[in-house]
C-alpha positions in Angstrom: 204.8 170.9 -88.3 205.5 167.7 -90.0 203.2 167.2 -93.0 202.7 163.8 -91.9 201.4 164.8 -88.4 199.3 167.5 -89.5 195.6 167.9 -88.3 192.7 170.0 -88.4 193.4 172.2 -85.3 197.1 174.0 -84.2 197.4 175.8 -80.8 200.5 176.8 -79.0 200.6 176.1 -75.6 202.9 177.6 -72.8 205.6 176.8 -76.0 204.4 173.5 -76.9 202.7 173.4 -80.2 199.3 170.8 -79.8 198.2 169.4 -83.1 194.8 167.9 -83.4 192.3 166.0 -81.2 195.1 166.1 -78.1 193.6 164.5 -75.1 193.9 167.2 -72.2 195.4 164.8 -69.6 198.2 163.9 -72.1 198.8 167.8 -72.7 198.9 168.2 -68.7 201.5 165.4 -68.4 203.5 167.2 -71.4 203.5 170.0 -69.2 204.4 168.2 -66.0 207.2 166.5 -68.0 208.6 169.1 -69.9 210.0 167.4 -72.7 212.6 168.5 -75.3 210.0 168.7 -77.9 207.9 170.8 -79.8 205.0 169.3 -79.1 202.3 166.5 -79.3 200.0 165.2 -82.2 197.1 163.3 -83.1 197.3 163.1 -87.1 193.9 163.3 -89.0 190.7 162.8 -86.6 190.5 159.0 -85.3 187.1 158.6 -84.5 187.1 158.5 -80.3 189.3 160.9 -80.1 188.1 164.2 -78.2 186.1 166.2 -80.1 185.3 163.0 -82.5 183.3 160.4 -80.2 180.5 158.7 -82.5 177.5 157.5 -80.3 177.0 153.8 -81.5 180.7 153.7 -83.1 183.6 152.2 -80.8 186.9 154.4 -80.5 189.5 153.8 -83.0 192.7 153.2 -81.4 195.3 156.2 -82.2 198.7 157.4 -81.6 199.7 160.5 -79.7 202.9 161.6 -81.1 205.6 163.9 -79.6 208.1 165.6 -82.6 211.1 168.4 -82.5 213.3 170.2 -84.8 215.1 167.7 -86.1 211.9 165.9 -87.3 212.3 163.1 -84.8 208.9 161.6 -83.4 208.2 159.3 -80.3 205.0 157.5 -79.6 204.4 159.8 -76.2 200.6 157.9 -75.5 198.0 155.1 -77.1 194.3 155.6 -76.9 191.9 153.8 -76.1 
């Protein structure tokens, strides 16, 4: 995992890593798509984000990130 991706959470899904505060629609269309990745990440924990929505605090808008091997990453989704 790129240090500059990392997150709070790591799980390994049907060979996809998932770093971080992954919206589950976006991890259903990674496994639709089947990309030649490793996986997807949300660095740190944008407020908004699953897991992180603030009652009274609008959603910070965040990157979802795709990486592989070779350390490349692609902006895969934007939220909100």
């Amino acid at each position: 995992m790129p240090a500059d991706l990392q997150a709070c959470h790591t799980a390994l899904i049907d060979g996809y890593v998932i770093e971080g505060h992954v919206p589950a629609d976006l991890i259903g269309r990674l496994l639709r798509e089947r990309p030649k990745v490793l996986g997807l990440s949300v660095p740190g924990m944008p407020i908004g984000s699953p897991g992180m929505e603030t009652p009274g605090s609008p959603a910070e808008p965040y990157r979802v990130f795709t990486f592989d091997r070779a350390g490349t990453r692609t902006v895969f989704a934007t939220r909100p």
